[in-house]
C-alpha positions in Angstrom: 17.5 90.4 118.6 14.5 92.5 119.0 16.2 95.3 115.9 17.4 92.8 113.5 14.0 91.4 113.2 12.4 95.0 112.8 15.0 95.6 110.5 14.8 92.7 108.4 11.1 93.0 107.9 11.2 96.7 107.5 13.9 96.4 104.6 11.4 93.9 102.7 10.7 94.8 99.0 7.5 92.3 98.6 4.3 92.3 100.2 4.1 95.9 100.5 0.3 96.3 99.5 -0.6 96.2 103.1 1.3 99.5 104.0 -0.2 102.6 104.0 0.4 104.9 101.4 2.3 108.4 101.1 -1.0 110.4 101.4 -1.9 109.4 104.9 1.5 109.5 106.6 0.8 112.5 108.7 2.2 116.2 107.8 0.9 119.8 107.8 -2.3 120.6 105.8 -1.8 121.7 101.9 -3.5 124.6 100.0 -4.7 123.9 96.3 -1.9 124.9 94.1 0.7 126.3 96.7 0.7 123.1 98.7 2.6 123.1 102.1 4.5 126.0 101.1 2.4 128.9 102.8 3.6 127.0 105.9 7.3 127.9 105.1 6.2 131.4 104.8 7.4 134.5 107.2 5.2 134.1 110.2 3.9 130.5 109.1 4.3 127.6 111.0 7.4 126.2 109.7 9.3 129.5 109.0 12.2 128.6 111.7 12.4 125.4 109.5 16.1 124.3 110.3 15.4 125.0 114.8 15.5 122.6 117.1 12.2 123.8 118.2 10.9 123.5 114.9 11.7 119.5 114.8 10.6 119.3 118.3 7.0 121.1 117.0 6.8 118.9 114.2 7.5 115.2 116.5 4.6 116.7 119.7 2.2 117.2 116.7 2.7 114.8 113.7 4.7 111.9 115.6 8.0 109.9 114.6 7.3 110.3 111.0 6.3 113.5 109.2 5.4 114.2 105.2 6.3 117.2 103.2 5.1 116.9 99.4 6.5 118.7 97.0 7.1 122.5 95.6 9.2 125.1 93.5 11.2 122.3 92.4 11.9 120.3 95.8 11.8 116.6 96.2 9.2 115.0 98.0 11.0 114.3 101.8 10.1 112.5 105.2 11.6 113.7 108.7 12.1 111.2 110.9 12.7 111.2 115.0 12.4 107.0 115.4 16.0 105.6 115.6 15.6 102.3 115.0 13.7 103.7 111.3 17.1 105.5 111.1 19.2 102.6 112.0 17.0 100.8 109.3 17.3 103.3 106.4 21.2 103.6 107.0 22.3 100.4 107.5 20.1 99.3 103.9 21.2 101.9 101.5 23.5 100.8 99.0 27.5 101.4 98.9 26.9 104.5 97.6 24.4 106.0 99.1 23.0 109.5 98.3 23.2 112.3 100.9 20.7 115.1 99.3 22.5 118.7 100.4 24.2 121.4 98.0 22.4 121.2 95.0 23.3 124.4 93.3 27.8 123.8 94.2 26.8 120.2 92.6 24.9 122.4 89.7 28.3 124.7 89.6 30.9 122.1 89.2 28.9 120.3 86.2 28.5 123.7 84.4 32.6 124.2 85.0 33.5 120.6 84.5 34.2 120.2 80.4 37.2 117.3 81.3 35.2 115.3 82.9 36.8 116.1 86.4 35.9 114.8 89.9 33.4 117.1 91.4 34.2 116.1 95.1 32.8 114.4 98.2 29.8 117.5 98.5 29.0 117.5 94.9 29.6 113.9 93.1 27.4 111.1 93.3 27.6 107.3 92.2 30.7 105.8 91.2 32.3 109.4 90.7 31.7 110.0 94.2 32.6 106.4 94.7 36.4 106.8 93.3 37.2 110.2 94.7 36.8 108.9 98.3 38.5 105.6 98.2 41.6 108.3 97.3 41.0 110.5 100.0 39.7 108.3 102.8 43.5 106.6 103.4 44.9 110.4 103.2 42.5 111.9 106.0 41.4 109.0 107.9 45.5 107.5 108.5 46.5 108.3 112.1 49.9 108.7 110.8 49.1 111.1 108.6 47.4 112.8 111.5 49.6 112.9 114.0 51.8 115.3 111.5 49.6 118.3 112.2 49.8 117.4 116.3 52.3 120.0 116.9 51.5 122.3 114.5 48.0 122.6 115.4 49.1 123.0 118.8 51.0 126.2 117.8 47.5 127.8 116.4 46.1 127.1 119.5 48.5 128.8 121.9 49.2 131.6 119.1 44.8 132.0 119.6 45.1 132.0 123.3 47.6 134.8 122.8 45.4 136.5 121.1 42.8 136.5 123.6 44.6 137.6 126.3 45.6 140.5 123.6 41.6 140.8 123.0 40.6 140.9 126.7 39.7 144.0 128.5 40.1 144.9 132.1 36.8 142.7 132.5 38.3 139.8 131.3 35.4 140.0 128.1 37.1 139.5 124.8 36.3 143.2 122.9 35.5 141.7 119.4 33.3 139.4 118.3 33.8 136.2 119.7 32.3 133.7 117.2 34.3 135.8 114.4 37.5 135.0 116.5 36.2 131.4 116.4 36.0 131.4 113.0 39.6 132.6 112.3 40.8 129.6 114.7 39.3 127.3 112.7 40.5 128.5 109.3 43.7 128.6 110.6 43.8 124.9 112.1 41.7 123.9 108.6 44.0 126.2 106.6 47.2 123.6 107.9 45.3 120.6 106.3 43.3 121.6 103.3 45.9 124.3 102.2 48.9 122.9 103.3 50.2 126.3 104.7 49.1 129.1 107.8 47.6 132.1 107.0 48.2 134.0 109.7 44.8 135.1 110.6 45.7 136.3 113.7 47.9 139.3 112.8 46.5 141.9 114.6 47.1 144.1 111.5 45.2 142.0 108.8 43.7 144.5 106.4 39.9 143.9 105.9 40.4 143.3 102.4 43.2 140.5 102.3 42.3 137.3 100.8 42.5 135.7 104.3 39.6 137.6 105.3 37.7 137.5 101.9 38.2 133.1 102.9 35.9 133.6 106.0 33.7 136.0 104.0 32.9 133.2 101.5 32.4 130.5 104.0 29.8 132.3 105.7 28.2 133.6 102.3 28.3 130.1 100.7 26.5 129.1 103.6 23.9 131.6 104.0 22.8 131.4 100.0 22.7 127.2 100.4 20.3 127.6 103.3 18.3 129.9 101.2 18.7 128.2 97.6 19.1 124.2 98.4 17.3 124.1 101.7 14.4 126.5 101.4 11.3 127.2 98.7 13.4 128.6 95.5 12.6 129.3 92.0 16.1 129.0 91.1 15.4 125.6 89.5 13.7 127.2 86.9 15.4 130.8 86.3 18.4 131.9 87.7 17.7 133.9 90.6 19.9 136.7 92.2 20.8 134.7 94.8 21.3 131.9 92.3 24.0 134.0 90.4 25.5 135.3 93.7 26.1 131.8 95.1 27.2 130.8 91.3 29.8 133.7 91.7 30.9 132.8 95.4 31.4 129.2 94.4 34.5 130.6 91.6 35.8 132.9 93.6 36.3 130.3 96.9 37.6 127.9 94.0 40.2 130.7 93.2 41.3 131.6 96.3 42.0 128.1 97.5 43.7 127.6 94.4 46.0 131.1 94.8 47.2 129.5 98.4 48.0 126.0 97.2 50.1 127.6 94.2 52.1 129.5 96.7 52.5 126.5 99.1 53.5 124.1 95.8 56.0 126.7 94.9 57.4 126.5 98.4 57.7 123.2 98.3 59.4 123.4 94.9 61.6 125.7 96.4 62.6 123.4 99.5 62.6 120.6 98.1 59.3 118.9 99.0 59.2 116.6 102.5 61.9 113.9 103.1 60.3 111.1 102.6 56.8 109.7 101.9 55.9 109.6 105.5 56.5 113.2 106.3 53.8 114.4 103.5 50.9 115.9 105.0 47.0 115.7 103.1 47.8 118.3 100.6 50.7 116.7 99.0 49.6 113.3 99.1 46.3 114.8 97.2 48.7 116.8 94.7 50.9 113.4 94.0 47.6 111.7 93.1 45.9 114.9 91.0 46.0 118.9 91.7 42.5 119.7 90.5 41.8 117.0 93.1 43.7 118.5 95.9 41.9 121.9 94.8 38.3 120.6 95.2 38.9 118.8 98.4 40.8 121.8 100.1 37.6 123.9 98.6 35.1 121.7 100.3 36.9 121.1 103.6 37.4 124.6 104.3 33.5 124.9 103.2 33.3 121.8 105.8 35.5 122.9 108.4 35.2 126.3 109.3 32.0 127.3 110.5 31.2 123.5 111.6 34.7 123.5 113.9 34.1 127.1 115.2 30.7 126.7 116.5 31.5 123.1 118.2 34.1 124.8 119.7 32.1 128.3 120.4 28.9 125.8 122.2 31.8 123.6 124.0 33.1 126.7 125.9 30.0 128.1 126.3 28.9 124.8 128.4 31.6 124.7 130.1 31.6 128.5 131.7 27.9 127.5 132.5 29.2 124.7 134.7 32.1 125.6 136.5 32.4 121.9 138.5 33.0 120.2 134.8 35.3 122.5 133.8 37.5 122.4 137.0 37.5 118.3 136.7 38.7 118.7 133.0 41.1 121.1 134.2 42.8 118.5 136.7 42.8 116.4 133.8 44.6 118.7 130.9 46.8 120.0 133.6 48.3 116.1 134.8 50.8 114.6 132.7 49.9 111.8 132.5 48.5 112.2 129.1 44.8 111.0 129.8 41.7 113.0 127.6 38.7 110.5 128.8 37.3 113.7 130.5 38.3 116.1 127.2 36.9 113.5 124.7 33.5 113.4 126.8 33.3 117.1 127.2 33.1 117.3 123.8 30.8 114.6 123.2 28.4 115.9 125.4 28.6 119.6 124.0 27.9 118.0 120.5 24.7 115.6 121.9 23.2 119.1 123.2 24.3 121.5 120.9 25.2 119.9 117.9 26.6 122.3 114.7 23.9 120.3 112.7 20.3 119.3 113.6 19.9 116.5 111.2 21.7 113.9 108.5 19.4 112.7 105.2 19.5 110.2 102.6 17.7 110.0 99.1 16.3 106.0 99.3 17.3 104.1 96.9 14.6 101.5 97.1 11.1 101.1 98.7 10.9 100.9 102.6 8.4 100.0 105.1 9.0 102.7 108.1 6.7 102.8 110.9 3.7 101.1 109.0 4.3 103.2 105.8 5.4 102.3 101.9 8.1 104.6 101.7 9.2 105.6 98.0 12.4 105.0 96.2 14.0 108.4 95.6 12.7 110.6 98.4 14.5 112.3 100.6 14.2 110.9 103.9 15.5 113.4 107.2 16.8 112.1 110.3 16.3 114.2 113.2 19.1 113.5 115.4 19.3 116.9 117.6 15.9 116.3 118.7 15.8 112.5 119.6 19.1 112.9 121.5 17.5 115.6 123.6 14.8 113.1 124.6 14.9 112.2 127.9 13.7 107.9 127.4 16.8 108.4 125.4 19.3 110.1 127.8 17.9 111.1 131.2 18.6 114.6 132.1 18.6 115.0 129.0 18.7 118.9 129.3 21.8 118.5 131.2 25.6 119.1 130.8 26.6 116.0 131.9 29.7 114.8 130.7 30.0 111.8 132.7 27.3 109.9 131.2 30.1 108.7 128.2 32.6 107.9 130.9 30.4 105.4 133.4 29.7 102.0 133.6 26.4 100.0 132.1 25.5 100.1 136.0 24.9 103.7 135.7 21.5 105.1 134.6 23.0 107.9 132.9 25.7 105.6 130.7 25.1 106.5 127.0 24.9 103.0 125.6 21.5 103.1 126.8 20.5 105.5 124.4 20.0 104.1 120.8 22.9 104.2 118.9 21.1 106.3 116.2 20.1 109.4 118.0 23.6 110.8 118.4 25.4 110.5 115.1 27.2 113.9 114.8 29.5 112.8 111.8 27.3 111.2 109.7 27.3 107.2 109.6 29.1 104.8 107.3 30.6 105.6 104.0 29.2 108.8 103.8 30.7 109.5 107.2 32.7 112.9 107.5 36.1 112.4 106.2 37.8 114.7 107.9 36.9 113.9 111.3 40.0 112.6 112.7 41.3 116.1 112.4 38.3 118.0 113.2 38.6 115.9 116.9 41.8 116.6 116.8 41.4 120.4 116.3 38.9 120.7 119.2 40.9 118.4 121.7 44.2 120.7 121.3 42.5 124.1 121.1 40.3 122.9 123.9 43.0 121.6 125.9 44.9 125.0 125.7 41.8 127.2 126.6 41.4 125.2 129.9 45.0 124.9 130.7 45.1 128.8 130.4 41.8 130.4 131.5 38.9 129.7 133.9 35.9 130.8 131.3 33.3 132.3 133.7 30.3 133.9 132.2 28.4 137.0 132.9 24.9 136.8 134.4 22.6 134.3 134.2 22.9 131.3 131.5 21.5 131.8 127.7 22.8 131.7 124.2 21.2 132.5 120.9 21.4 129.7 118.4 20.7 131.1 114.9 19.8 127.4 113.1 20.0 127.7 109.5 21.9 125.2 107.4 23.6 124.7 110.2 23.5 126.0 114.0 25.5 129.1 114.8 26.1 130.5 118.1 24.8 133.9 117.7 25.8 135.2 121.7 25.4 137.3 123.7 29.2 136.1 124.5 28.9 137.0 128.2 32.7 135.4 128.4 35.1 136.3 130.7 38.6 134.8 130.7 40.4 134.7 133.6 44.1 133.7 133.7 45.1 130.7 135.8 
């Protein structure tokens, strides 16, 4: 009762001459000219700007509501770490809300787009953005249509548990990198969907060059430039930058290549006929019935999507799990009975993403004025919601700090039982209509993979517990990778 009244005043449009105004909502101090910039500066306060101990920072000095104004062409933007703000915001916006991200792939597509094509879930907005995911919603949110890639996705995974034990040394430490072997497991499992075909990325004897490889190179790149072009201080908005026509170049060519493999797989399908029937197509024929340029963008942004997000969930879950042996042996009774249960599964990986998600934060641009926390909020600022933080609080989930997976499995009795928590500090796939799309098989992906790891192997790790998280755009486990993998 308590939130809907909050909420309904908060989501007021009159009688907002009693707020207080932009200027005093608390932030870090501005220099004449330069602004807050000097603080995003090498060695300044905010460099780390995209850390989880950079939001934490900014909530133990400014509060649950912090202002950054303007500079080199960035919007205005607000980070919030109140919930019930965030449960406010979301549940308000319009039925096509605006999720600020990858301005220079949406500044990309309109310079390529002369036909007036759809740009795609990352890159359109309004009723563009409106029609191209009321076609690919049914596709990639239809358990039917999921349950196709079951087996097959099971086949990557024991074919990358192969590969391990290939990989493993008389230590039991996998003797390459292991969050590059991550990666190549996910581009595989999101090569099935997006591409409609394998890659064999795990062939021992993949030349460095092939366009396989050059895939993960672009992911990573595309990556690295957006955290430095859309998400940091640029002048790209008003020259083109090298960066600017390096991520301008990686855009085409990840285009290209995506569009080279679903050539090959159309022409196999020409060749054999196409599937039976209309319930054997998978995502990437449905998408070619409806438009191929389609089915191109959305394979391009769900291998942008799916990679390094999938690999890093994956690379944290095992991590967390070698840490604390007693979980892993009870989900290890579980994957090994047959009786078909993944409670314990589905809450390992819950757990992994409340503590180390594969993205600190979700945003909106408001499309109205709000009242949050006292203050007259703007229509068209960016407004940040700081979900990695507030679902390491501890008045939100006790023991916060801890690997506790049975806190989504217990009762309302329990202390520890989730529902406690407000429902807005965990929210790793987004909320509502701009949910992710394809995270039915991203779940799926890390459930079968997962699954096969621990049916296989008891991940111990090497001396005492520590990771590096390198947060950028998103969070990427960095190592050491102190695994060892030790057959069962």
């Amino acid at each position: 009762m308590f939130r809907d009244l909050h909420r309904t005043n908060a989501v007021s449009e009159t009688n907002f001459g009693h707020l207080k105004q932009w200027a005093e909502i608390p932030g870090p101090t501005a220099l004449p000219i330069i602004g807050q910039m000097y603080h995003f500066l090498p060695g300044g306060e905010l460099d780390n700007a995209f850390s989880v101990e950079f939001g934490k920072h900014l909530y133990q000095k400014y509060g649950p509501i912090v202002r950054f104004n303007a500079f080199l062409g960035r919007s205005p933007f607000i980070v919030l770490f109140d919930p019930e703000s965030v449960s406010m915001i979301l549940r308000s916006e319009n039925v096509m809300p605006i999720r600020p991200g990858f301005q220079t792939l949406t500044f990309y597509r309109k310079s390529k787009n002369k036909n007036n094509q759809p740009m795609g879930l990352i890159a359109d907005i309004g009723e563009p953005w409106r029609q191209f995911r009321s076609v690919v919603s049914p596709v990639l949110l239809q358990p039917k249509i999921i349950k196709l890639y079951h087996g097959k996705l099971d086949e990557v995974a024991m074919d990358m548990v192969a590969r391990l034990r290939h990989l493993r040394g008389e230590d039991g430490m996998i003797q390459s990198p292991f969050d590059t072997e991550m990666n190549l497991w996910a581009l595989e499992s999101a090569s099935l969907v997006a591409l409609g075909r394998r890659l064999n990325c795990f062939d021992l004897h993949l030349p460095a060059d092939s366009t396989e490889r050059k895939l993960i190179y672009l992911v990573h790149e595309i990556f690295r430039v957006a955290d430095e072009l859309d998400f940091r201080p640029s002048l790209w908005r008003y020259f083109p930058t090298r960066a600017f026509k390096k991520a301008m170049k990686l855009y085409e060519e990840q285009e290209n290549t995506a569009r080279y493999f679903i050539d090959r797989t159309m022409e196999e399908l020409k060749a054999n006929g196409g599937s039976q029937t209309e319930y054997e197509k998978g995502v990437l024929e449905k998408l070619l019935d409806v438009n191929k340029e389609m089915a191109v963008i959305m394979a391009s942004d769900m291998i942008t999507a799916g990679v390094d997000t999938t690999s890093n969930t994956m690379a944290a879950t095992i991590y967390l799990l070698a840490i604390n042996q007693q979980k892993q042996d009870i989900l290890r009774e579980e994957v090994m009975s047959s009786d078909g249960k993944k409670t314990y599964l589905k809450a390992c990986i819950k757990e992994s993403m409340r503590m180390m998600p594969v993205s600190a934060a979700n945003a909106r641009e408001t499309s109205k004025e709000y009242n949050v926390l006292g203050y007259r909020i703007p229509k068209g600022i960016q407004v940040t919601f700081m979900h990695q933080v507030m679902s390491q609080m501890e008045k939100y989930y006790p023991r916060a700090h801890e690997f506790i997976p049975e806190r989504w499995i217990v009762g309302k009795d329990d202390p520890l039982y989730y529902g406690h928590a407000h429902p807005f500090t965990y929210n790793p796939f987004g909320y509502g209509v701009r949910s992710c799309v394809g995270r039915r098989i991203a779940i799926l992906e890390l459930e079968t993979f997962l699954t096969r790891i621990i049916q296989n192997f008891k991940v111990e790790w090497l001396g005492p517990p520590g990771i590096v998280v390198k947060s950028s755009t998103l969070n990427y486990i960095r190592g050491p990778f102190n695994f060892v993998f030790k057959d069962i």
